[in-house]
PDB file of N, CA, C and O in Angstrom:
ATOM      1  N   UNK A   1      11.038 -15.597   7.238  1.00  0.00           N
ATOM      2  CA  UNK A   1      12.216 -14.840   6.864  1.00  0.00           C
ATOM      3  C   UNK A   1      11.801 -13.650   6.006  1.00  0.00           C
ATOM      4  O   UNK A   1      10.998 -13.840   5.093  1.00  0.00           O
ATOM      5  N   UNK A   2      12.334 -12.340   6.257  1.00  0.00           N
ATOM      6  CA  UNK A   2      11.999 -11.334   5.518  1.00  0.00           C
ATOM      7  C   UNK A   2      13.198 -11.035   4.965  1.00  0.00           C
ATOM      8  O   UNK A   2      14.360 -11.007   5.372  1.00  0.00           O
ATOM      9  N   UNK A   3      12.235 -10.655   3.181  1.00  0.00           N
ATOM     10  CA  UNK A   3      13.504 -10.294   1.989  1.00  0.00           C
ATOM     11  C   UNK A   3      13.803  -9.230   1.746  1.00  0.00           C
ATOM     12  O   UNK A   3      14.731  -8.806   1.057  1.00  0.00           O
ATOM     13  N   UNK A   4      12.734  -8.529   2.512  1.00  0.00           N
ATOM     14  CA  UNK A   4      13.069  -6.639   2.231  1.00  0.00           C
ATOM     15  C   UNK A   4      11.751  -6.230   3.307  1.00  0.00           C
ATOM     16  O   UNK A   4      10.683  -6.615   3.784  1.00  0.00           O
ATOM     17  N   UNK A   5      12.966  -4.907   3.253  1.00  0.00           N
ATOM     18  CA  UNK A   5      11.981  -4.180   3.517  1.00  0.00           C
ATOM     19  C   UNK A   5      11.948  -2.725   2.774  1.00  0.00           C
ATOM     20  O   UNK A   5      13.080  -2.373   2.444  1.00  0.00           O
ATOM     21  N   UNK A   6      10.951  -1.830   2.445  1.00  0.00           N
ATOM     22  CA  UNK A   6      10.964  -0.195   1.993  1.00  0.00           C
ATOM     23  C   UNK A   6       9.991   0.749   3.017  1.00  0.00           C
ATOM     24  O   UNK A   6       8.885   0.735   3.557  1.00  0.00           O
ATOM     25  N   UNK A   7      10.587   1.155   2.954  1.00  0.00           N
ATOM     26  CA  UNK A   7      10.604   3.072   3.658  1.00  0.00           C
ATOM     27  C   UNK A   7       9.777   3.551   2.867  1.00  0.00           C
ATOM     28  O   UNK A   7      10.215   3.700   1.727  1.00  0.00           O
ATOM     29  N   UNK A   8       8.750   3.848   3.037  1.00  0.00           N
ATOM     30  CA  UNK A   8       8.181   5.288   1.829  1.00  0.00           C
ATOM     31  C   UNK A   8       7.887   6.074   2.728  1.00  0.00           C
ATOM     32  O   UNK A   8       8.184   5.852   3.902  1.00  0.00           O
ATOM     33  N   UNK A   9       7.153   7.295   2.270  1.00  0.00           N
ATOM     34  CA  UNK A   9       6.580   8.484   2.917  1.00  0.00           C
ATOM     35  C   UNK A   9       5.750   8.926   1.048  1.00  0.00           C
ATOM     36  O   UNK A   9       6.222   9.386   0.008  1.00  0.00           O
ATOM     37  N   UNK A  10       4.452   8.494   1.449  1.00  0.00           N
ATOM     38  CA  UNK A  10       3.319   8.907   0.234  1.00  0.00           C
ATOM     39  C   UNK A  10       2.723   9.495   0.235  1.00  0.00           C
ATOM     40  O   UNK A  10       1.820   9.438   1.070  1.00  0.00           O
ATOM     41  N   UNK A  11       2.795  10.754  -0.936  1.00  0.00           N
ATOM     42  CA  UNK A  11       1.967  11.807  -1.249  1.00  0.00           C
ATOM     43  C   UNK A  11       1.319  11.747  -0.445  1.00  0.00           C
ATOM     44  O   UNK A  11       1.097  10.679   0.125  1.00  0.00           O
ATOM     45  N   UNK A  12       0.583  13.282   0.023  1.00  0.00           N
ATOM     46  CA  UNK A  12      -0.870  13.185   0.947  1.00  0.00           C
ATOM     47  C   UNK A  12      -1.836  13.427  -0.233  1.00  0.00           C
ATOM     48  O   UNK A  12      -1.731  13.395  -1.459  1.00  0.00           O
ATOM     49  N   UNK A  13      -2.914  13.704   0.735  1.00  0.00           N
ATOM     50  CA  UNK A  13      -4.447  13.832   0.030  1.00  0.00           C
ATOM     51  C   UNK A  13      -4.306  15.110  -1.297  1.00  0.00           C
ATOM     52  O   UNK A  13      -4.743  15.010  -2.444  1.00  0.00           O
ATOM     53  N   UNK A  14      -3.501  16.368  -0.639  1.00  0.00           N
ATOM     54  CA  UNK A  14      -3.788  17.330  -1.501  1.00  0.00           C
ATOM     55  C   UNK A  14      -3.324  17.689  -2.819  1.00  0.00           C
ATOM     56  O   UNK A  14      -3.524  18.650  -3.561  1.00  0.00           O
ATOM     57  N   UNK A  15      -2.315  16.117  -2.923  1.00  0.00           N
ATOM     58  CA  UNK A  15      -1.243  16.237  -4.330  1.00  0.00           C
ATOM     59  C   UNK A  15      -2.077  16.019  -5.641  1.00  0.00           C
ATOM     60  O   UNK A  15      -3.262  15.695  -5.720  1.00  0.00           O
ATOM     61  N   UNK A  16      -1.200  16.267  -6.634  1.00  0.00           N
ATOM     62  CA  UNK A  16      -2.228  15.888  -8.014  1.00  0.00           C
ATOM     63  C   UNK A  16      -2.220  14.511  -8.192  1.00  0.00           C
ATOM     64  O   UNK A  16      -1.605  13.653  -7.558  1.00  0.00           O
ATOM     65  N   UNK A  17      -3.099  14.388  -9.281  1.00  0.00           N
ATOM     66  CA  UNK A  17      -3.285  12.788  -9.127  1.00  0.00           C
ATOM     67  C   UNK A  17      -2.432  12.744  -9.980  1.00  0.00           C
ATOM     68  O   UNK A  17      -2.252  11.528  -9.913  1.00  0.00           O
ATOM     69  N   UNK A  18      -1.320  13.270 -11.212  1.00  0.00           N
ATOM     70  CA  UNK A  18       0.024  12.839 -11.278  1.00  0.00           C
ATOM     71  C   UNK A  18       0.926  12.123 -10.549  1.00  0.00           C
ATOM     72  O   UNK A  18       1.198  10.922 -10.543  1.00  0.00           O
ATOM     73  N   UNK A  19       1.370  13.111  -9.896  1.00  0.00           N
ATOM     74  CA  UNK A  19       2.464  12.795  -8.756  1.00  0.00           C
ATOM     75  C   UNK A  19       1.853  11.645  -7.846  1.00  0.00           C
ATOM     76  O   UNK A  19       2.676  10.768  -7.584  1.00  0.00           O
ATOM     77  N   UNK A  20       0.799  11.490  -7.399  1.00  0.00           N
ATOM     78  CA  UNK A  20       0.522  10.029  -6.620  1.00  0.00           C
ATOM     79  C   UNK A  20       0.335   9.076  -7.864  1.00  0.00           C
ATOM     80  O   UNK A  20       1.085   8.216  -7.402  1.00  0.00           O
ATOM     81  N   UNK A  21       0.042   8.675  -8.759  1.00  0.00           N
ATOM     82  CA  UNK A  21       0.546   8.023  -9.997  1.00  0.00           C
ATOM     83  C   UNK A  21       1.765   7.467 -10.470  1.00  0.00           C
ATOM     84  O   UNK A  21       2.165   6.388 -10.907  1.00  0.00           O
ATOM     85  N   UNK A  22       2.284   8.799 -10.180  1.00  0.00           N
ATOM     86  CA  UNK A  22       4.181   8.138 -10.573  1.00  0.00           C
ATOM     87  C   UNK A  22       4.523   7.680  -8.985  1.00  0.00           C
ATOM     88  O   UNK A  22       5.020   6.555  -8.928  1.00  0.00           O
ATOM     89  N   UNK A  23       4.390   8.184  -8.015  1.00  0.00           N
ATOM     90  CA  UNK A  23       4.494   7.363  -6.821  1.00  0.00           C
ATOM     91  C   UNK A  23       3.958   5.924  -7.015  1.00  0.00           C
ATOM     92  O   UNK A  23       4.770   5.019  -7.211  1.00  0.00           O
ATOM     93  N   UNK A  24       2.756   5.692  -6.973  1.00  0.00           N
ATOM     94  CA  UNK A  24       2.400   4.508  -6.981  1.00  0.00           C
ATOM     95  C   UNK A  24       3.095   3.372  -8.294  1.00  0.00           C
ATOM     96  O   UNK A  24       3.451   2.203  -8.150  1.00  0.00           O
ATOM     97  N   UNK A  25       3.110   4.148  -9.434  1.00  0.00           N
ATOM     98  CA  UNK A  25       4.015   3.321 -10.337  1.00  0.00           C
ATOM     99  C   UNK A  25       5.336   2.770  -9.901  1.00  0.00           C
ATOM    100  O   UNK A  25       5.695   1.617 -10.140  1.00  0.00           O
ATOM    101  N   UNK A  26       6.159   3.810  -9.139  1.00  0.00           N
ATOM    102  CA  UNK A  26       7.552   3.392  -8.597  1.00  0.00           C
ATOM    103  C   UNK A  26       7.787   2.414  -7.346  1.00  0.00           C
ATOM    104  O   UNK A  26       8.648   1.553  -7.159  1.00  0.00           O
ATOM    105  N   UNK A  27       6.836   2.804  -6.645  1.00  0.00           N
ATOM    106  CA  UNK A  27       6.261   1.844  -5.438  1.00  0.00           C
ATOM    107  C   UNK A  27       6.028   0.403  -6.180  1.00  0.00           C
ATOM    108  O   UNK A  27       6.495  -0.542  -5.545  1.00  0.00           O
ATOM    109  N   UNK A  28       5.324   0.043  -7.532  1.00  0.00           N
ATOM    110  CA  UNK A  28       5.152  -1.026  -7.583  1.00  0.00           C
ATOM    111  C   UNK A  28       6.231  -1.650  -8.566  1.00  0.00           C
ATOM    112  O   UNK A  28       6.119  -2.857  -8.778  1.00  0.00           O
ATOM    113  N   UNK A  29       7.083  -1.086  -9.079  1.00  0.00           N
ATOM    114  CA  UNK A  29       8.425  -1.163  -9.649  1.00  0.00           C
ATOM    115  C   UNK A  29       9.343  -1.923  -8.374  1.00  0.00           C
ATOM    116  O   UNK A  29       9.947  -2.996  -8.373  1.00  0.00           O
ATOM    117  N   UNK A  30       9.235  -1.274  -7.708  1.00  0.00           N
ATOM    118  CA  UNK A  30      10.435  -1.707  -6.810  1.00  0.00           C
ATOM    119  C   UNK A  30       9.495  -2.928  -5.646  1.00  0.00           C
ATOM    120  O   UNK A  30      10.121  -3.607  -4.831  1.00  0.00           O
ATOM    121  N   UNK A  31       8.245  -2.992  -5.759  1.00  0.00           N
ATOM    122  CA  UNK A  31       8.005  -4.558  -4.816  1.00  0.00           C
ATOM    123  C   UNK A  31       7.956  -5.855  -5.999  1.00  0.00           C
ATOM    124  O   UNK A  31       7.770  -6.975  -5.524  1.00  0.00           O
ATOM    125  N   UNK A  32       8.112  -5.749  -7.479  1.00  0.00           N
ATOM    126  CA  UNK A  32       7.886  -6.137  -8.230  1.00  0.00           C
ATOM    127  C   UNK A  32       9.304  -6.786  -8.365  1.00  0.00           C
ATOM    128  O   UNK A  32       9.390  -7.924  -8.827  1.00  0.00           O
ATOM    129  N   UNK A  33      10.543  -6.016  -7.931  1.00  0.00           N
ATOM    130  CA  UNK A  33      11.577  -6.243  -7.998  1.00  0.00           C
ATOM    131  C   UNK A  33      12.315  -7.416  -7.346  1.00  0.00           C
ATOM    132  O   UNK A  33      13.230  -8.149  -7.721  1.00  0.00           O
ATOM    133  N   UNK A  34      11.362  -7.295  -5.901  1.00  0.00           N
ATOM    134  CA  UNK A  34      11.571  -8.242  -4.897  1.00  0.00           C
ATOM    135  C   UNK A  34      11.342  -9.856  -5.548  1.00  0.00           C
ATOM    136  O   UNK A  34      11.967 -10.794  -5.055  1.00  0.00           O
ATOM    137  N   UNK A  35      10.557 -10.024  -6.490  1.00  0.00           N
ATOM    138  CA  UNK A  35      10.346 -11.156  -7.067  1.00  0.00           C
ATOM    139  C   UNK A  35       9.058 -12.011  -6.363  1.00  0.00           C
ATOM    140  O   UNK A  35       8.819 -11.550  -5.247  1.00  0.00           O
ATOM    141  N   UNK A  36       8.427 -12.813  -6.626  1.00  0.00           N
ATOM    142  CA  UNK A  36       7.398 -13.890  -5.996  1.00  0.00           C
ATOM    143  C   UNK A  36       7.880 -14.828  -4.866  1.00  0.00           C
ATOM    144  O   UNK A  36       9.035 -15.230  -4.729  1.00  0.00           O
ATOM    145  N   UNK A  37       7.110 -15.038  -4.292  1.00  0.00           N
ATOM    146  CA  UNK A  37       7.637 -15.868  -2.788  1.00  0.00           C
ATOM    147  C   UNK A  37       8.563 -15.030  -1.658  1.00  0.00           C
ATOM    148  O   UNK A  37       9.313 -15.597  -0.863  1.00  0.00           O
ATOM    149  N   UNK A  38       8.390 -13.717  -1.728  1.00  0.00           N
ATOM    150  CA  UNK A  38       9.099 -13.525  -0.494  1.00  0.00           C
ATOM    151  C   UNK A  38       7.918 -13.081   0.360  1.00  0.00           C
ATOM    152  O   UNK A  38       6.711 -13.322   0.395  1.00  0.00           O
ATOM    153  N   UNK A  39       9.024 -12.123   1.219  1.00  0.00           N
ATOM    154  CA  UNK A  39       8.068 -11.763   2.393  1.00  0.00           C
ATOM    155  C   UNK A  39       8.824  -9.964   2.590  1.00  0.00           C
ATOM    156  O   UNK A  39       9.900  -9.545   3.017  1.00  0.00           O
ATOM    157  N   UNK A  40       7.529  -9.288   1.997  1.00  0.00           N
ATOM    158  CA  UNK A  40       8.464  -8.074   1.994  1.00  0.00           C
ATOM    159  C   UNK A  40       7.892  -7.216   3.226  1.00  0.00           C
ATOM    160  O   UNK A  40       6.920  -7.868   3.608  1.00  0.00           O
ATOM    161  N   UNK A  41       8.013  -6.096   4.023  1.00  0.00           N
ATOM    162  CA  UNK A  41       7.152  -5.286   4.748  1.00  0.00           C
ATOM    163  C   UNK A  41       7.527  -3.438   3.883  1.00  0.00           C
ATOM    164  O   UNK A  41       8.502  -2.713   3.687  1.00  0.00           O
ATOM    165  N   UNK A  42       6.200  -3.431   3.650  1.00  0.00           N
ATOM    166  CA  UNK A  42       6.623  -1.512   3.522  1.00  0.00           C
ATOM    167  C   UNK A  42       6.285  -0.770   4.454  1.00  0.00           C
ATOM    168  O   UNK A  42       5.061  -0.651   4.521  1.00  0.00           O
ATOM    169  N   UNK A  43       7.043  -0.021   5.475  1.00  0.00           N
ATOM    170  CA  UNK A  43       7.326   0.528   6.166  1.00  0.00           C
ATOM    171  C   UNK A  43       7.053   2.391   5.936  1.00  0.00           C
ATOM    172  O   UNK A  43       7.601   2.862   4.940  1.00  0.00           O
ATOM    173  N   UNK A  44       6.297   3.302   6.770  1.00  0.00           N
ATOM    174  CA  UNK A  44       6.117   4.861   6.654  1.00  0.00           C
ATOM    175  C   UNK A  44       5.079   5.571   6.685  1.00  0.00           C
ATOM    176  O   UNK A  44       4.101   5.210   7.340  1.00  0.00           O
ATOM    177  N   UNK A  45       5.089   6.245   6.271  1.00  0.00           N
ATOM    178  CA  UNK A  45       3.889   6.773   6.319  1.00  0.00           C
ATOM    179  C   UNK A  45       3.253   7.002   4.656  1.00  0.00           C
ATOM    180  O   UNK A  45       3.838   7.573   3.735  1.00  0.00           O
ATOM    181  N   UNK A  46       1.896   6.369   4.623  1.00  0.00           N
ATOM    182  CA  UNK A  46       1.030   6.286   3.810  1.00  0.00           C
ATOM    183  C   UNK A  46      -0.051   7.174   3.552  1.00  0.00           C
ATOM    184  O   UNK A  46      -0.917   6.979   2.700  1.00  0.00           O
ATOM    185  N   UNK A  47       0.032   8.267   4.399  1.00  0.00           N
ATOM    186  CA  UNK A  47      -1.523   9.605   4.178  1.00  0.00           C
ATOM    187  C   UNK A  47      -2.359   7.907   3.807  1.00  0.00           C
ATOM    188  O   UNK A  47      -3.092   8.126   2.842  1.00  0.00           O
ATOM    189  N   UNK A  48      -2.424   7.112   4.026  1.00  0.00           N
ATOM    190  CA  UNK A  48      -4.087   6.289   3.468  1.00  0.00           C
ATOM    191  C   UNK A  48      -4.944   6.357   4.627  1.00  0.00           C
ATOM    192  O   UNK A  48      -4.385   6.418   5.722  1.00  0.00           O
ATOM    193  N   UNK A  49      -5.896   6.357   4.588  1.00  0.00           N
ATOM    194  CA  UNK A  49      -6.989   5.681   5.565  1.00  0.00           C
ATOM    195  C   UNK A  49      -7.979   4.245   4.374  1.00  0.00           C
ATOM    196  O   UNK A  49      -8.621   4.097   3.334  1.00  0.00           O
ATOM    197  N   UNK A  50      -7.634   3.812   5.107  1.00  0.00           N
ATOM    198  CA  UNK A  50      -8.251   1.915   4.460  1.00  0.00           C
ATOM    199  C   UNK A  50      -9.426   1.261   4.989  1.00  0.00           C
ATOM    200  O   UNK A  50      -9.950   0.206   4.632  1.00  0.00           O
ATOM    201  N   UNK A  51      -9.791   2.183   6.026  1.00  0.00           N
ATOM    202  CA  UNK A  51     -10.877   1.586   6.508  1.00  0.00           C
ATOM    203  C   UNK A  51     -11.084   0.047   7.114  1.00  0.00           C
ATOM    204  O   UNK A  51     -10.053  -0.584   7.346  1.00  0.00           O
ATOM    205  N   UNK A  52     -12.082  -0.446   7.321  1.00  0.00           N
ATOM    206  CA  UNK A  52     -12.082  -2.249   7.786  1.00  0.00           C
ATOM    207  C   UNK A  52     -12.852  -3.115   7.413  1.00  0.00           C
ATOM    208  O   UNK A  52     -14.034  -2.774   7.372  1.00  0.00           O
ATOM    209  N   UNK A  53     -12.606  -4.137   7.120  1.00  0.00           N
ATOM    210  CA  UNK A  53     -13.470  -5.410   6.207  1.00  0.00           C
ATOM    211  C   UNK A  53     -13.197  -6.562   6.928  1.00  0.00           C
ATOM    212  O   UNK A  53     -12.053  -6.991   7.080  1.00  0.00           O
ATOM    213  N   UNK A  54     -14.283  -7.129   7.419  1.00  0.00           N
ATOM    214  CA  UNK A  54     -13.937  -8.490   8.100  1.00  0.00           C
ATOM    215  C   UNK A  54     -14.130  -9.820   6.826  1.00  0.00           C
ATOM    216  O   UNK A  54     -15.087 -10.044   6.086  1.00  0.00           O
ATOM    217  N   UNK A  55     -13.459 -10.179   6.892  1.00  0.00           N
ATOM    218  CA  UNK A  55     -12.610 -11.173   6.212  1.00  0.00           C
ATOM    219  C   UNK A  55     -11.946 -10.903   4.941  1.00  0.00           C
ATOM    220  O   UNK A  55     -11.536 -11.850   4.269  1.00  0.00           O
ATOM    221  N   UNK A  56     -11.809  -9.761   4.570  1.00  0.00           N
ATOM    222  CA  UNK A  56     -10.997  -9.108   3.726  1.00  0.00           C
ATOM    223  C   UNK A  56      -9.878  -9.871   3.701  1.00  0.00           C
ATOM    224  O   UNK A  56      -9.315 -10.165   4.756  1.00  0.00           O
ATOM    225  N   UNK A  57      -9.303 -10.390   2.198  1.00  0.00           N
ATOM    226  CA  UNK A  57      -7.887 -10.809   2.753  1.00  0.00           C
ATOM    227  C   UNK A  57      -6.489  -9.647   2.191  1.00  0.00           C
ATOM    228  O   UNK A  57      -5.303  -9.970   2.262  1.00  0.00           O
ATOM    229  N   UNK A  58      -6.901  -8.529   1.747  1.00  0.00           N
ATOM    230  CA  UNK A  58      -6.109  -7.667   2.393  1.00  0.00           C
ATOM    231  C   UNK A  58      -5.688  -6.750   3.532  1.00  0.00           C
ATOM    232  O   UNK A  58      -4.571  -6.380   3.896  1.00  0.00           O
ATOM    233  N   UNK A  59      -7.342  -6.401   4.149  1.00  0.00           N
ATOM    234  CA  UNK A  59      -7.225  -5.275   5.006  1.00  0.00           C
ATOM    235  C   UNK A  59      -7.615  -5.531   6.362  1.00  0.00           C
ATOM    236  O   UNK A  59      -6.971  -5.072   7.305  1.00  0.00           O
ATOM    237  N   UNK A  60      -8.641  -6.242   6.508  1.00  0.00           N
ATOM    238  CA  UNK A  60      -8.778  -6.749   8.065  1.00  0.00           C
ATOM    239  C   UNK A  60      -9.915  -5.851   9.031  1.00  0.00           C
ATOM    240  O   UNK A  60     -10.730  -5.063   8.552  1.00  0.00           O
ATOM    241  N   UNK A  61      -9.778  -6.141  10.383  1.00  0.00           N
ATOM    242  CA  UNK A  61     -11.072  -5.917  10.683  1.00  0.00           C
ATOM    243  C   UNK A  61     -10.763  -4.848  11.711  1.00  0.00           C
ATOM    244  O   UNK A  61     -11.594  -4.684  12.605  1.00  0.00           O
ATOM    245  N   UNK A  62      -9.602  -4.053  11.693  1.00  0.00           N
ATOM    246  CA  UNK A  62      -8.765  -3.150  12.572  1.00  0.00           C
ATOM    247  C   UNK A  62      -8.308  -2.095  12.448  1.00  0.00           C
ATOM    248  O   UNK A  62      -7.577  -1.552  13.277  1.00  0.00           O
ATOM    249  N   UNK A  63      -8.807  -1.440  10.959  1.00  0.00           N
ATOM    250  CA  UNK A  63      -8.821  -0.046  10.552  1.00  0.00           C
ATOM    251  C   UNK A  63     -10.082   0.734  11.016  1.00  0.00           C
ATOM    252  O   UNK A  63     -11.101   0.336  11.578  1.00  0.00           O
ATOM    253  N   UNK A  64      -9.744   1.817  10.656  1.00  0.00           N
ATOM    254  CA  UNK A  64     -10.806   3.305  10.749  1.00  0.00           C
ATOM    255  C   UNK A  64     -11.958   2.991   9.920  1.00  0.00           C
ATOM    256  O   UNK A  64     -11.820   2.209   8.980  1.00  0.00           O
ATOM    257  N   UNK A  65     -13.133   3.550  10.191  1.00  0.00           N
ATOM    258  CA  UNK A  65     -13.957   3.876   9.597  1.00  0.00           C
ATOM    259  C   UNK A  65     -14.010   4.291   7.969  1.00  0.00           C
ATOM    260  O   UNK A  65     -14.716   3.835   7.070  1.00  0.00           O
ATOM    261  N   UNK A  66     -13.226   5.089   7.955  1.00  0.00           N
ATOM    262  CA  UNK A  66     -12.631   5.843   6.581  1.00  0.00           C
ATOM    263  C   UNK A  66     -11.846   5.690   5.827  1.00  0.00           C
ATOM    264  O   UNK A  66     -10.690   5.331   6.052  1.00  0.00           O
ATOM    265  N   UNK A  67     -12.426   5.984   4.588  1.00  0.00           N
ATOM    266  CA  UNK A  67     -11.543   5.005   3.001  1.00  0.00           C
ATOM    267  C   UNK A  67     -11.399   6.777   1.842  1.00  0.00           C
ATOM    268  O   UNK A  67     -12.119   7.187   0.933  1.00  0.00           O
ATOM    269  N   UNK A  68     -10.143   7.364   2.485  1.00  0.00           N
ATOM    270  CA  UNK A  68      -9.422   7.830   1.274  1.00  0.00           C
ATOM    271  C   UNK A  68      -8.994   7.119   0.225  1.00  0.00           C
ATOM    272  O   UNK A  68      -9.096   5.908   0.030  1.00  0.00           O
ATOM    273  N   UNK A  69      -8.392   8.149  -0.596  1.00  0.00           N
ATOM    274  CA  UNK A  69      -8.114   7.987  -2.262  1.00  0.00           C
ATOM    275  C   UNK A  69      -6.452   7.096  -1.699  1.00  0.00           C
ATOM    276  O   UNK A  69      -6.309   5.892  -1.907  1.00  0.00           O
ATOM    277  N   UNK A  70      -5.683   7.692  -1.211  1.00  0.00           N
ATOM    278  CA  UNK A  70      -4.652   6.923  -0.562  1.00  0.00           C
ATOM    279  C   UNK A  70      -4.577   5.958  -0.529  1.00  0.00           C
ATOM    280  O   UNK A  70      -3.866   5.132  -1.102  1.00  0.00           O
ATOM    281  N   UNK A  71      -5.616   5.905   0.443  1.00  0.00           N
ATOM    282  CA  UNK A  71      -5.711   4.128   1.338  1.00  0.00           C
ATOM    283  C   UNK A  71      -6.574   2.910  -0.014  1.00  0.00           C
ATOM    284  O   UNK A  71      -6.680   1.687   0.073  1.00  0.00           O
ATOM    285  N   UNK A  72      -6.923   3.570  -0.833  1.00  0.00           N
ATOM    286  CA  UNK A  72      -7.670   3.223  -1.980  1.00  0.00           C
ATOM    287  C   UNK A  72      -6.781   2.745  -3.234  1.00  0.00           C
ATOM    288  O   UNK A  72      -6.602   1.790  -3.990  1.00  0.00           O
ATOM    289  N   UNK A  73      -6.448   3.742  -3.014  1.00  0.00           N
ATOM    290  CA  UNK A  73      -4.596   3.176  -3.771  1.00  0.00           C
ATOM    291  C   UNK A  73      -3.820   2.337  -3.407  1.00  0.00           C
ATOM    292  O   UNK A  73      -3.426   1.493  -4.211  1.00  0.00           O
ATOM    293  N   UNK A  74      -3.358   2.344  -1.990  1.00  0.00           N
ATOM    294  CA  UNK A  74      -2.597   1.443  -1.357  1.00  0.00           C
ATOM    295  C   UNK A  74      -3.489   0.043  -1.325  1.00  0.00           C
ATOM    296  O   UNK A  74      -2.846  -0.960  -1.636  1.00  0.00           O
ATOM    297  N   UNK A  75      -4.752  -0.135  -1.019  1.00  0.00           N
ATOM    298  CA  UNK A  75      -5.588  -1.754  -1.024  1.00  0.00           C
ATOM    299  C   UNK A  75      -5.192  -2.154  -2.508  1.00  0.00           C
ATOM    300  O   UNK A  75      -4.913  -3.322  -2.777  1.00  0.00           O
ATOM    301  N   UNK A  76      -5.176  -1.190  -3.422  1.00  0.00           N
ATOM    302  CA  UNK A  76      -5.359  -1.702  -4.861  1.00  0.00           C
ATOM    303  C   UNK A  76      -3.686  -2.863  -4.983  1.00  0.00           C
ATOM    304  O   UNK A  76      -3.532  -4.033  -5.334  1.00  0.00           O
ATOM    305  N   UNK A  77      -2.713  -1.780  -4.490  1.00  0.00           N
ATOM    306  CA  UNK A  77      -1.537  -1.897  -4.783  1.00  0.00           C
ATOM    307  C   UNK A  77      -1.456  -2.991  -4.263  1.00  0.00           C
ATOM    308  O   UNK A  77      -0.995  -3.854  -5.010  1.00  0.00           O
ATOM    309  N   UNK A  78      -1.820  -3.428  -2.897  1.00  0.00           N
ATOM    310  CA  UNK A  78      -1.452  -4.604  -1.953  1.00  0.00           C
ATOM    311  C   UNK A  78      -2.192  -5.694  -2.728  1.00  0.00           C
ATOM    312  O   UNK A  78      -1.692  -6.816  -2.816  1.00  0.00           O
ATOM    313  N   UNK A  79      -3.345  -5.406  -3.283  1.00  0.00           N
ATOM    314  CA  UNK A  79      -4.117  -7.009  -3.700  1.00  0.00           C
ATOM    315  C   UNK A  79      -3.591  -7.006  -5.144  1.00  0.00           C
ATOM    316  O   UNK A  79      -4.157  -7.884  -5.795  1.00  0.00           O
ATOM    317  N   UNK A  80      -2.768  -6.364  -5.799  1.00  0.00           N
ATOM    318  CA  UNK A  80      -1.983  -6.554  -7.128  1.00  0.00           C
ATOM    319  C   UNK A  80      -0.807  -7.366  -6.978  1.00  0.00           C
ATOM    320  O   UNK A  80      -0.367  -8.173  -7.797  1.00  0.00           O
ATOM    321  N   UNK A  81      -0.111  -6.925  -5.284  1.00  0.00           N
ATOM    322  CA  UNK A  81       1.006  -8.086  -4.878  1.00  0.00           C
ATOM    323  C   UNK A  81       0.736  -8.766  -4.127  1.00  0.00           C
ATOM    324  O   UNK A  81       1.531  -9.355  -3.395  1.00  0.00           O
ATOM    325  N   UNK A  82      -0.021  -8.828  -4.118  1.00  0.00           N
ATOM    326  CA  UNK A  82       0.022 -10.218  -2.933  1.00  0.00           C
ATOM    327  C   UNK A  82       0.302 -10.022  -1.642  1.00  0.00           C
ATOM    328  O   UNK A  82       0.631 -11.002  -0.974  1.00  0.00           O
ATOM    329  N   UNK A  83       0.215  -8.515  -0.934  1.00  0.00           N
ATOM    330  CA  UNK A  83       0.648  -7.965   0.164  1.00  0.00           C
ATOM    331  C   UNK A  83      -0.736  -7.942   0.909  1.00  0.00           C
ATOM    332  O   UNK A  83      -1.867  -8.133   0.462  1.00  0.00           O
ATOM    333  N   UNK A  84      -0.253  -7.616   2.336  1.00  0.00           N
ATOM    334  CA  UNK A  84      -1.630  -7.272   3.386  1.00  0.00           C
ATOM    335  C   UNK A  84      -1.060  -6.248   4.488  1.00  0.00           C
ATOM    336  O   UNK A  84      -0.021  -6.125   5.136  1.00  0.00           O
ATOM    337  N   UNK A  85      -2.188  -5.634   4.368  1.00  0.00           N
ATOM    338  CA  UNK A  85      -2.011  -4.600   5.486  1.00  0.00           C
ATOM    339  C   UNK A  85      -2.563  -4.690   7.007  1.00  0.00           C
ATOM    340  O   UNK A  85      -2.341  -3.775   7.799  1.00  0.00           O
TER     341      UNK A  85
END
C-alpha cells in the first residue's frame, strides 16, 4: 500500500549549492512528514545521475556509469530515509 506520493523537479547541475541545499532540506521535511513505516514514491525529475552498485541497498545494479553532485545528494537523502532508488 502506498502513503504518498511527491512530484519534484530538482535543481540542475548549474545551481548554487544554496538553492540545492534548501531544496534538499525541504525535500527531506516533507518525506519526514510521511512518518516511519510507510511506503512513499518520489516521482520527477532529479538532474541526478547515481550511477550503479551491485548490492547496494539503495541504488542497484541499473544505473549509468556516472555519479553527479545531484545523484550524490539524492543517494545521501534516500539512505537517510530509508528510501531506494
Amino acid at each position: 500500500m502506498i502513503t504518498g506520493i511527491i512530484g519534484i523537479y530538482e535543481p540542475n547541475e548549474d545551481n548554487v549549492v544554496t538553492v540545492k541545499n534548501e531544496f534538499f532540506t525541504n525535500l527531506n521535511k516533507e518525506i519526514v512528514k510521511s512518518g516511519s513505516g510507510r511506503q512513499l514514491i518520489l516521482m520527477g525529475d532529479m538532474n541526478g545521475r547515481i550511477g550503479r552498485k551491485n548490492g547496494d541497498t539503495v541504488v542497484g545494479n541499473f544505473g549509468e556509469d556516472m555519479v553527479n553532485d545531484s545523484g550524490e545528494r539524492l543517494i545521501e537523502l534516500c539512505t537517510q530515509t530509508s528510501l531506494k532508488i
